[in-house]
FIVO-850076 format. One record per residue (C-alpha): residue number from 0; z, y, x. Coordinates in Angstrom, 1 decimal. Layout:
N
  kenu       Z       Y       X
   NUM       Z       Y       X
...
//
This chain:
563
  kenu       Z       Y       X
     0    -6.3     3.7    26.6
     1    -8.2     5.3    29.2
     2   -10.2     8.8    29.8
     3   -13.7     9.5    30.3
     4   -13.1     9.1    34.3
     5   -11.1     5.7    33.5
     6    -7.7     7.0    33.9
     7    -5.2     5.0    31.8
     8    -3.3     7.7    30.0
     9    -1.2     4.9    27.3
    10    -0.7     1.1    27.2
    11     0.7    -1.2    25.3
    12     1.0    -5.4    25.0
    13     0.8    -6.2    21.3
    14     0.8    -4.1    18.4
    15     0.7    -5.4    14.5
    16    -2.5    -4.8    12.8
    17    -0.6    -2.6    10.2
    18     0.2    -0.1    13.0
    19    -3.0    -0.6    14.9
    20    -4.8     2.5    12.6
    21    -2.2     5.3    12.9
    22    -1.8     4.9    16.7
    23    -5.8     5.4    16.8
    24    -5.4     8.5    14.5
    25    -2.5     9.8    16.7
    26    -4.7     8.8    20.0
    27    -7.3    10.9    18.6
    28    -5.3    14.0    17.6
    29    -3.6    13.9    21.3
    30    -6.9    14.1    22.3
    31    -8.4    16.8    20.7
    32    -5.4    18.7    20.3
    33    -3.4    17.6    23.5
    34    -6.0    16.9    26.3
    35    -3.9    18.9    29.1
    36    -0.5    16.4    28.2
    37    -2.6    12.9    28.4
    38    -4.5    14.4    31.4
    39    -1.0    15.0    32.7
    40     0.1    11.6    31.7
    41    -3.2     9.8    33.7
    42    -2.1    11.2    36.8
    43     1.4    10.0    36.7
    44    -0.1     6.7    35.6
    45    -2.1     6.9    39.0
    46     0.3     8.0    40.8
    47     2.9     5.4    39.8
    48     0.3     2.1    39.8
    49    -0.6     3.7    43.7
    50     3.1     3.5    45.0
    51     3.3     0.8    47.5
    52     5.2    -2.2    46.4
    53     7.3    -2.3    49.6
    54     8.9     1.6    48.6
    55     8.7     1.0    44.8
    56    11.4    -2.2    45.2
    57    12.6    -1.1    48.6
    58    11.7    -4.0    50.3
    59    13.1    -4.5    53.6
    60    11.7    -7.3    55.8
    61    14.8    -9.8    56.5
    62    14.1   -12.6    59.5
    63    15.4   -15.8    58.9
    64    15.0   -18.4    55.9
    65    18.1   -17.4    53.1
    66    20.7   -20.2    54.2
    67    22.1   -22.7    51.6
    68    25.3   -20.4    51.2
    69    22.8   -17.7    50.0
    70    20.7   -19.6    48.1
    71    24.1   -20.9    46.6
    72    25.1   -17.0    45.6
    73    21.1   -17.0    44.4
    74    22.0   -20.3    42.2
    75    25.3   -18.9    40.5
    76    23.6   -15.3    39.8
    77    21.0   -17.5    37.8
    78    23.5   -19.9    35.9
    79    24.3   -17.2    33.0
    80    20.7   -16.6    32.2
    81    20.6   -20.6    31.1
    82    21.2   -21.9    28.2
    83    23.5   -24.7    28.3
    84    23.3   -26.2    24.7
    85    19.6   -26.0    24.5
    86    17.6   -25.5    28.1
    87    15.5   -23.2    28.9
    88    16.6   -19.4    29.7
    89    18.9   -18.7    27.2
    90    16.8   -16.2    25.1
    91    14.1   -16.4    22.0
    92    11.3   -16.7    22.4
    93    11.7   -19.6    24.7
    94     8.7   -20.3    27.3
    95     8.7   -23.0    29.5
    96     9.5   -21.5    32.9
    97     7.9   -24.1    35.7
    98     8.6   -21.7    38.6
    99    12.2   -21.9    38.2
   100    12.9   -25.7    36.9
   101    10.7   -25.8    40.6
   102    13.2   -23.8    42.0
   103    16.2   -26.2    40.6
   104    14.9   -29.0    41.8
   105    14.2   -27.9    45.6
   106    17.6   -26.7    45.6
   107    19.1   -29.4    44.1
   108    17.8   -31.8    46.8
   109    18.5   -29.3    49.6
   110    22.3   -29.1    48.0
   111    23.1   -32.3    46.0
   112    24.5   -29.4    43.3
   113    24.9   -31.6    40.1
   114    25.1   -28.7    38.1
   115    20.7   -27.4    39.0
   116    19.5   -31.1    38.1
   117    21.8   -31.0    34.7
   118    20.0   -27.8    33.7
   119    16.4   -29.4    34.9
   120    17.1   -32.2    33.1
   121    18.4   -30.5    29.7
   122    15.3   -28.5    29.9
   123    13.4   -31.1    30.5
   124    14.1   -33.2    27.9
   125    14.2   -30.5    25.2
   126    10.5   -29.3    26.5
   127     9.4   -33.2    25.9
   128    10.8   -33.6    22.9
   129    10.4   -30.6    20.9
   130     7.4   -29.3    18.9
   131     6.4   -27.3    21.9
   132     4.8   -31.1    23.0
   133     1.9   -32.4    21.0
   134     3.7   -35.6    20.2
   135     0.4   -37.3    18.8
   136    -1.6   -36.2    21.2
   137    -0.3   -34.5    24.6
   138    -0.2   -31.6    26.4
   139     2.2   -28.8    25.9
   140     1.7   -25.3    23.9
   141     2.7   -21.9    25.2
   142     5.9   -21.1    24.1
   143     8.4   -21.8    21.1
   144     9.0   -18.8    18.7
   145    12.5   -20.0    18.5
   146    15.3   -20.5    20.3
   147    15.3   -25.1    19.6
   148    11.7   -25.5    20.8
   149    11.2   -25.9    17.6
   150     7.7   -24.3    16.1
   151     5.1   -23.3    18.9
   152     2.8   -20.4    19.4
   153     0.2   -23.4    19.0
   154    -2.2   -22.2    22.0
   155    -2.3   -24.8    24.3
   156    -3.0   -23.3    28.0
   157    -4.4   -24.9    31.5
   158    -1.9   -22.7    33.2
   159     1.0   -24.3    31.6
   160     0.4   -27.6    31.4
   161    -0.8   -28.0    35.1
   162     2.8   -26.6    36.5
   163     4.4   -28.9    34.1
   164     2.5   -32.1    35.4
   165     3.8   -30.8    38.7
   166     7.7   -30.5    37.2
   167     7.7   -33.8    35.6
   168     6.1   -35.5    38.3
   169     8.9   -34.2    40.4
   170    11.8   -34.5    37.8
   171    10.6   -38.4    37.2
   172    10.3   -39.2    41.4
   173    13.8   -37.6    41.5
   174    15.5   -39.3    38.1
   175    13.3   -42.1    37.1
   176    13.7   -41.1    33.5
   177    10.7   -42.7    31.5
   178    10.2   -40.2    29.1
   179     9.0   -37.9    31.8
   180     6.4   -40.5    33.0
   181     5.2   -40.9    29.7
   182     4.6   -37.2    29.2
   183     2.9   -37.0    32.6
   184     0.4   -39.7    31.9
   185    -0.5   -38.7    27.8
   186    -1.2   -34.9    29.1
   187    -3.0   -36.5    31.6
   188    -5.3   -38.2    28.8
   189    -5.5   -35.0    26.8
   190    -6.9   -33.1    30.1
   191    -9.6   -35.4    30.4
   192   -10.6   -36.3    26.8
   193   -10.3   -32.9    25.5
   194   -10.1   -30.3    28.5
   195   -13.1   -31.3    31.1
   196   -15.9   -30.2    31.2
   197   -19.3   -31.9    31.7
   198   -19.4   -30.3    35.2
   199   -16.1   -31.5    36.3
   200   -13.7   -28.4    35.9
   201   -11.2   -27.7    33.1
   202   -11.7   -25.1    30.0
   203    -8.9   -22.7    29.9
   204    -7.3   -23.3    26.7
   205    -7.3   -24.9    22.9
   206    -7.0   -22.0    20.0
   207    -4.0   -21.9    18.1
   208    -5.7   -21.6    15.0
   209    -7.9   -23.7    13.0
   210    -9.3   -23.2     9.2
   211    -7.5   -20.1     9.4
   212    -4.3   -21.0     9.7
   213    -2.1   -21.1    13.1
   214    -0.7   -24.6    13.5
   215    -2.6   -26.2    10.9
   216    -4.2   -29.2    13.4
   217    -0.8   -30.3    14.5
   218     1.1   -29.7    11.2
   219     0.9   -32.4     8.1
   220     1.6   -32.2     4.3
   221     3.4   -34.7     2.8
   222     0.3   -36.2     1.1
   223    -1.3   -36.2     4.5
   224     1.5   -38.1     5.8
   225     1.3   -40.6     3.1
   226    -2.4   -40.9     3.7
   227    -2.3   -41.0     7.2
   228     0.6   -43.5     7.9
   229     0.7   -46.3     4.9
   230     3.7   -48.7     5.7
   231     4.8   -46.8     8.4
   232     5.2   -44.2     5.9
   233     9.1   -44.3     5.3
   234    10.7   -45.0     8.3
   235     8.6   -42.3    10.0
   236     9.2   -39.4     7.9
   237    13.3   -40.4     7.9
   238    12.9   -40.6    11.9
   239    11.5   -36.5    12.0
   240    13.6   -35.4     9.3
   241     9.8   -34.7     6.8
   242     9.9   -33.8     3.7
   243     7.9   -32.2     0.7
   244     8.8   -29.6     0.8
   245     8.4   -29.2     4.9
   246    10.4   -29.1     7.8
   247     9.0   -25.4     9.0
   248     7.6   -23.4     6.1
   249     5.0   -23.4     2.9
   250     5.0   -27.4     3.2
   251     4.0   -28.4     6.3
   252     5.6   -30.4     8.5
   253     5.4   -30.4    12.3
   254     6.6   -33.0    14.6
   255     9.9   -32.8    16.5
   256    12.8   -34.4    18.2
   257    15.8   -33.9    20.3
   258    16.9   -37.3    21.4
   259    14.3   -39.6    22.1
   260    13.0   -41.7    19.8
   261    14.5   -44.5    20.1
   262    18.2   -43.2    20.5
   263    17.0   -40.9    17.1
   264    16.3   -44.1    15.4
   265    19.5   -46.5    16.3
   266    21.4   -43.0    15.4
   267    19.7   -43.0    12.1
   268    19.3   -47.3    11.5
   269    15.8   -47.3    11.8
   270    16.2   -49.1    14.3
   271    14.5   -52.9    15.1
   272    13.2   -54.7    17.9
   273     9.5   -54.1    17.4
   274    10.4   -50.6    17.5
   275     8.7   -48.9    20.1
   276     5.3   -50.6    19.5
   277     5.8   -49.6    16.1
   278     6.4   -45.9    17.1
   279     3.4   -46.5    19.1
   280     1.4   -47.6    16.2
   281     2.3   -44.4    13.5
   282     1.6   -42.2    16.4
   283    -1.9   -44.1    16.9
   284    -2.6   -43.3    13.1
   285    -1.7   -39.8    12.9
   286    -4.2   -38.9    16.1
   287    -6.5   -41.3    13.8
   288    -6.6   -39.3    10.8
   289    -6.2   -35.8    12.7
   290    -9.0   -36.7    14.4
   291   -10.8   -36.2    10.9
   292    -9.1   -32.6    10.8
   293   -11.6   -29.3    11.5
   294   -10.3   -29.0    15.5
   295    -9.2   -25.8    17.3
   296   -11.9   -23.4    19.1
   297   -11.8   -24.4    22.9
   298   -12.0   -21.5    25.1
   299   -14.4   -23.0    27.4
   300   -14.5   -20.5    30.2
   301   -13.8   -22.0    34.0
   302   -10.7   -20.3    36.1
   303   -10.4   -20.9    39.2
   304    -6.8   -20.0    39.5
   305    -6.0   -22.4    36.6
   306    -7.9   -25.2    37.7
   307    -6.3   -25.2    41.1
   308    -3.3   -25.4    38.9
   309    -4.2   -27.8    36.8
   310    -5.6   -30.3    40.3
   311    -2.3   -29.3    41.8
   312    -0.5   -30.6    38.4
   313    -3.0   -34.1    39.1
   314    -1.9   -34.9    42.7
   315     1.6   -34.4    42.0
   316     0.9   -36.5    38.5
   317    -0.7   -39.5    40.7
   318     1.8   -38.9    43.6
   319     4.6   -39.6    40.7
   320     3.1   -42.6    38.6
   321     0.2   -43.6    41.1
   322    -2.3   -44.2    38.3
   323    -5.6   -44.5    40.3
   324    -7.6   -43.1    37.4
   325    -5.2   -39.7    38.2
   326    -6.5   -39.3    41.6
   327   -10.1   -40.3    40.5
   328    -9.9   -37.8    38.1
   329    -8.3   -34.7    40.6
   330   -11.4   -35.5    43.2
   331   -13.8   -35.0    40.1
   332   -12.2   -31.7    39.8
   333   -12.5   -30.5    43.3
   334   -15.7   -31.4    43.7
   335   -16.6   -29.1    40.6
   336   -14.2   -26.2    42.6
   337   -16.6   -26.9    45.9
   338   -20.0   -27.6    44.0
   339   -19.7   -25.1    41.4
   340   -17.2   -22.6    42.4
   341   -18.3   -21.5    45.6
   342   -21.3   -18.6    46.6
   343   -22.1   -18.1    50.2
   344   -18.8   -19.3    51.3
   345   -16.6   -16.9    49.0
   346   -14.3   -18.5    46.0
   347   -15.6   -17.5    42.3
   348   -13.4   -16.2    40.1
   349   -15.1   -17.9    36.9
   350   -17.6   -20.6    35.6
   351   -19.5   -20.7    32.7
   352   -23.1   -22.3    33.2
   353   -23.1   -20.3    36.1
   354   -20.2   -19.2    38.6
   355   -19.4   -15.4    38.4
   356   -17.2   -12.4    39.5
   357   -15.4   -12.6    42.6
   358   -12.4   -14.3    42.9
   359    -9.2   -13.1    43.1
   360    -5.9   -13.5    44.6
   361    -4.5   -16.3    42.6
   362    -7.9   -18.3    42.3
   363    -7.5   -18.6    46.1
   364    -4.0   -19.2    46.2
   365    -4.1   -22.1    43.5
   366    -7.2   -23.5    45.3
   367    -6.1   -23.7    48.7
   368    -2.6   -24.8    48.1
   369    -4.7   -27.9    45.8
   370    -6.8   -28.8    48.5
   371    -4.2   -29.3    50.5
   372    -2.3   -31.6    48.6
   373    -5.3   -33.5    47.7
   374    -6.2   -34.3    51.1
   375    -2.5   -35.4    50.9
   376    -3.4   -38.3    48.7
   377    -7.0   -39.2    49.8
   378    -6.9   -38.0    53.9
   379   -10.2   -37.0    53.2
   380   -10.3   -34.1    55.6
   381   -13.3   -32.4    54.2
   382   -10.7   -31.1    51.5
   383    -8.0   -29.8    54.1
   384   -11.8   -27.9    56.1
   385   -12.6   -26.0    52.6
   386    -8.7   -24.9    52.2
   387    -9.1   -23.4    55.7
   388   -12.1   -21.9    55.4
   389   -10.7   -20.0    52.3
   390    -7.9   -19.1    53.8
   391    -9.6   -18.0    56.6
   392   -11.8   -15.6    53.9
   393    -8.8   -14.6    52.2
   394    -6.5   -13.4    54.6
   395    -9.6   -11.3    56.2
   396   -10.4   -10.1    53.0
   397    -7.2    -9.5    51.0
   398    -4.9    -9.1    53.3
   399    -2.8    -5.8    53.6
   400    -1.4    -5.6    57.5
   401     0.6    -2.5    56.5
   402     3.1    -4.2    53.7
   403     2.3    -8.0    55.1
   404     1.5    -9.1    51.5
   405    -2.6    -9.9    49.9
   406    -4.0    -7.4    47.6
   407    -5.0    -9.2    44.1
   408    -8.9    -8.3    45.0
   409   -10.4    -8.0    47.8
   410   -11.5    -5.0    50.3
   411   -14.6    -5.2    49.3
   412   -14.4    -5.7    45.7
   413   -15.6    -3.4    43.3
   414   -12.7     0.3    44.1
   415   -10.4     0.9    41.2
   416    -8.2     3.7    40.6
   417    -5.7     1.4    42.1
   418    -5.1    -1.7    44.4
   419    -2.5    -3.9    43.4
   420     0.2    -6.6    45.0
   421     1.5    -8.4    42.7
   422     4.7    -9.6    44.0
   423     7.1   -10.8    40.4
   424     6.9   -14.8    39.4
   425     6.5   -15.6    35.5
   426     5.1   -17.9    33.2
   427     2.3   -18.1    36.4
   428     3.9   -17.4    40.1
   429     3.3   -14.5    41.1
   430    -0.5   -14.5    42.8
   431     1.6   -13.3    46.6
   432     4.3   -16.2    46.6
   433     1.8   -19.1    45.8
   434    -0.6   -17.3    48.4
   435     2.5   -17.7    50.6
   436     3.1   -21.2    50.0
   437    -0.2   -22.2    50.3
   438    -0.4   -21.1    53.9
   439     2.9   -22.5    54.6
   440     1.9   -25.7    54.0
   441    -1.4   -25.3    55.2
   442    -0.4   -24.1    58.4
   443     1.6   -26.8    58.8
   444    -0.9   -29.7    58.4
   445    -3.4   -28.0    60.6
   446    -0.9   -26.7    63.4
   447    -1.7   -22.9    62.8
   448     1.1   -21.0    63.5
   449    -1.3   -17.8    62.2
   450    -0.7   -18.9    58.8
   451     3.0   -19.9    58.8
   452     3.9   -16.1    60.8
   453     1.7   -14.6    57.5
   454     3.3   -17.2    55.4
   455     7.2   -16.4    56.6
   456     6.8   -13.3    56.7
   457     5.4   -13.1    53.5
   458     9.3   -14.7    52.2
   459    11.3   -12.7    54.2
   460    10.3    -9.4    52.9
   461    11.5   -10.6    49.1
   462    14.6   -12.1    50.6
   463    16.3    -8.7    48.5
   464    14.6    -9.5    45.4
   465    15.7   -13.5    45.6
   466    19.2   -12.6    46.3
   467    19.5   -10.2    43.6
   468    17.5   -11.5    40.8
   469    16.0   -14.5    41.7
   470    14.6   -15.6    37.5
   471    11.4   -13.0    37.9
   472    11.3   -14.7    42.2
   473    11.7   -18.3    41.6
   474     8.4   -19.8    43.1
   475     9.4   -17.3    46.5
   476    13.1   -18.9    46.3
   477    11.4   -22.3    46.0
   478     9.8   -21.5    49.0
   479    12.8   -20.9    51.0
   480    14.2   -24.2    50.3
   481    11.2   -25.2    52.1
   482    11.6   -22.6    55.1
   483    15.2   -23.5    55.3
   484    15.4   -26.9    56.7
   485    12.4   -28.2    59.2
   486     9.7   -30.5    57.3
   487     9.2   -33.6    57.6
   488     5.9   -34.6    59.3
   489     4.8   -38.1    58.0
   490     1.9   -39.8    59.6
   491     0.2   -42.7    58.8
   492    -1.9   -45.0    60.8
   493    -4.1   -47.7    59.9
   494    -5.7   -49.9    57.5
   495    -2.9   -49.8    55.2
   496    -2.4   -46.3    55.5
   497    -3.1   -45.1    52.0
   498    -0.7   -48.2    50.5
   499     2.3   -46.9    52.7
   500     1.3   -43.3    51.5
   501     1.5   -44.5    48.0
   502     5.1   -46.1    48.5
   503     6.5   -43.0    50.0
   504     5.2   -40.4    47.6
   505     7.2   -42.0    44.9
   506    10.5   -40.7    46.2
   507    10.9   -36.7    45.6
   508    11.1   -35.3    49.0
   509     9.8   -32.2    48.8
   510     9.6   -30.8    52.3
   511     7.6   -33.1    53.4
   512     3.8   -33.4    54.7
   513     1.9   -36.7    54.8
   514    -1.1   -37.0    57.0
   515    -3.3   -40.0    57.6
   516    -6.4   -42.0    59.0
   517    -7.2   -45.8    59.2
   518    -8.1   -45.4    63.3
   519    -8.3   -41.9    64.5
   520    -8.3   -38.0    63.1
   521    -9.0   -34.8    65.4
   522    -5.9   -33.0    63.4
   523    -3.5   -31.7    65.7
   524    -0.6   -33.9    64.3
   525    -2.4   -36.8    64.5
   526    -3.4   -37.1    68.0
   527    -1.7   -39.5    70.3
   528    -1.0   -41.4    67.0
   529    -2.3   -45.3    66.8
   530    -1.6   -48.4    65.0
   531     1.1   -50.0    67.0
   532     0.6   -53.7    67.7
   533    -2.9   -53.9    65.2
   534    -0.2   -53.0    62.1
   535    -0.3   -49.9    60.0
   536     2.1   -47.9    61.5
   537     4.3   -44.4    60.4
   538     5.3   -41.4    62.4
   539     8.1   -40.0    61.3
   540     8.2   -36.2    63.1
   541    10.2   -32.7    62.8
   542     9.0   -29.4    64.6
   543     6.3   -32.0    66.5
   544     8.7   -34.0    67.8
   545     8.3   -38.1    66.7
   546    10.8   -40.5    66.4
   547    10.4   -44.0    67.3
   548     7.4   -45.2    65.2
   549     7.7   -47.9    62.1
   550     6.1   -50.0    60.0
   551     7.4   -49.6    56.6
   552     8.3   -47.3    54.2
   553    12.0   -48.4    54.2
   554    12.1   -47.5    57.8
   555    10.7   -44.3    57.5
   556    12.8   -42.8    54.9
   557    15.8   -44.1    56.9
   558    14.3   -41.6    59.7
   559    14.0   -38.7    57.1
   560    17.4   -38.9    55.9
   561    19.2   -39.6    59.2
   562    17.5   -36.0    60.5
//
């Protein structure tokens, strides 16, 4: 609530409709009767959204990557947040977390420290088998009210499921675990068949709510269940535990597991040997007669923050399963982001017919660190020139030299009563430590030590926060486990260069870069680099300095782990 000069005076999240009348009644009285206190109130507000970030958290800038000892001490102070029995953060209501199963799994492959990848793997598992997934037909919804990932707030978001292609594209290159790959490739289909756009860019989200009821697409009746599933009737209903009188509330029935399917049917004798192609087939007929169902409103509003997400979420999908149609369908993408997204030069923040309002923060962020994975699947460089021409708009633009962190809006955007740096990770990373990862990476692919000095920086000054509390700072501890060991800078060479690529990217190595041509590139990494002996060749490098070069992928990760 704000005064006539646009002075927030009270604020609030949520508030049930029942209470939503008196606090406008008491709002009023303060008002008329109260002016001087809420005046008095607006100012503090000011005054306290104005303190610098670096002084509100005392932030003091700390050289040097945190070492694995500290990011050890950082692993143990999160362990009692988890919850062992179930995944997740052990609290209700339970929201997928991507920044810090992202976290896990850097450290886990920095550490070998069985106990991160049992937690990623619990969480994992619960989060693709639960009725937070859409188990007839992809993607996953916001949160689950409860504490078994039971029932969903039924809202499915761009945000979310583009980090979670990127977790279970990593989880999968690291375990192999099929259910993962399965999940990537279905949420994959439901992006494109019910999330793009004519244009080529993603709508933001699917409504909870259709006839009136939350839930009501993705939850059956028995007599719907009947209807919909004929012979495969039975056997289904006994596999998810249905029944008439529903397995959530009022009759209905929503769909959800904890072991997968087919250990839940040998566990229950429902087991046979056609089973999984008749699992297939009762899942095929539900999305059949849903299909019939009055759908959920789509919110059909571009981001650019959440499709960079969401193209980040393809690459690593593709890089993980190398389905071509995956990479097909992450160029479309970026070609809407540079087509559509773009006005003299500067990022949009949204699309809608038309691109409009500046871009912010996170829309650059998400874009450039997209673009730069995407050229590391294609080597088209024309993707790795339009992540460096942002960056080079969005560090003159955004950037603060005092506190070495980006303001969320630009210099030159529109002045509010304050300027914000948003510096805290949650269900999205915080809009500084993507912007920091970003230009890490970039930076390194390019050679442009300017970037990885703002970039490094950028981590040390938060090294405090990581050490101390590192759930609401996982995506800037993530980025440590980069910082912390040199990266591995993989070139490739010739006309089988995009095959060897492919091989490589399915193991999980996550500080890695991979650059590429068939004959020759102007990148600074790349020169000096040929074909050895007419074959397609790799240059396995650390810091700039190249080992001897080979000629398959074998070879190469031999190089990697040796260093």
């Amino acid at each position: 609530f704000l005064l006539e000069d646009a002075k927030p005076f009270y604020g609030l999240t949520y508030l049930p409709p029942a209470n939503w009348m008196e606090l406008l009644k008491s709002i009023e009285n303060a008002y008329h009767n109260h002016y001087d206190a809420l005046r008095k109130s607006a100012e503090g507000f000011a005054e306290a959204l104005n303190e610098s970030e670096i002084r509100k958290y005392g932030l003091v800038h700390t050289p040097g990557a945190l070492s694995v000892d500290e990011l050890d001490v950082t692993f143990e102070r999160l362990k009692p947040h988890f919850d062992s029995e179930k995944g997740g953060m052990n609290r209700a209501p339970k929201f997928p977390m991507p920044v810090i199963f992202k976290f896990l799994l850097r450290y886990f492959d920095l550490t070998q420290n069985p106990e991160a990848l049992r937690h990623v793997e619990l969480s994992l598992n619960r989060i693709a088998l639960g009725g937070i997934y859409d188990h007839v037909g992809g993607g996953w919804a916001r949160y689950s009210v409860d504490d078994e990932w039971f029932i969903p707030h039924f809202e499915k978001m761009l945000y979310d499921n583009g980090q979670l292609l990127s977790v279970y594209a990593d989880a999968f290159r690291l375990t192999g675990n099929p259910l993962y790959r399965q999940r990537i490739l279905q949420t994959c289909d439901w992006l494109k068949s019910e999330m793009l756009s004519p244009e080529g860019g993603f709508y933001s989200a699917l409504d909870a709510d259709s006839e009136g009821i939350e839930g009501r697409f993705y939850t059956w009746t028995f007599v719907e269940l009947k209807e919909a599933l004929g012979d495969d009737f039975d056997w289904f209903v006994s596999l998810y535990d249905f029944t008439e009188e529903g397995n959530w509330e009022n009759g209905w029935n929503h769909l959800h597991l904890v072991m997968p399917p087919a250990e839940t049917a040998r566990m229950k004798g429902l087991a046979h040997a056609d089973f999984e192609q008749r699992y297939t087939t009762a899942l095929e007929k539900l999305a059949g007669f849903r299909a019939g169902k009055i759908r959920p409103g789509v919110d059909d509003k571009i981001l650019a923050a959440w499709n960079g997400l969401a193209l980040r979420g393809l690459v690593d999908a593709y890089r993980a399963v190398g389905n071509e149609e995956l990479r097909e369908l992450a160029v479309i993408n970026a070609r809407f982001l540079r087509d559509h997204m773009l006005v003299d030069g500067k990022l949009m923040r949204t699309f809608k017919k038309q691109a409009r309002i500046p871009a912010f923060l996170d829309d650059y962020a998400a874009v450039i660190d997209a673009l730069s994975s995407l050229y590391q699947i294609t080597f088209d460089e024309s993707w790795l020139q339009l992540a460096d021409q942002l960056a080079t708009d969005v560090i003159a633009r955004y950037l603060d030299e005092e506190s070495g962190f980006f303001f969320y809006s630009a210099k030159d955007a529109e002045q509010l009563i304050a300027r914000k740096i948003e510096l805290f990770d949650n269900v999205i990373p915080a809009s500084n430590s993507m912007m920091a990862e970003a230009l890490f990476v970039l930076g390194q692919i390019l050679d442009k030590q300017p970037y990885l000095d703002i970039a490094t920086k950028m981590a040390e000054n938060v090294t405090r926060l990581i050490t101390s509390d590192v759930q609401w700072v996982a995506n800037w501890a993530a980025l440590h486990c980069l910082i912390a060991t040199p990266t591995a800078e993989i070139a490739f060479v010739g006309n089988g260069a995009d095959e060897l690529r492919k091989d490589l990217d399915r193991f999980f190595i996550p500080n890695k870069i991979t650059l590429g041509a068939t004959d020759y590139s102007d990148l600074p990494l790349m020169k000096g680099k040929v074909a050895v002996d007419g074959k397609t060749t790799i240059y396995v490098c650390f810091n700039k300095a190249c080992r001897m070069p080979v000629h398959n992928v074998e070879e190469a990760l031999r190089l990697i782990q040796t260093f």
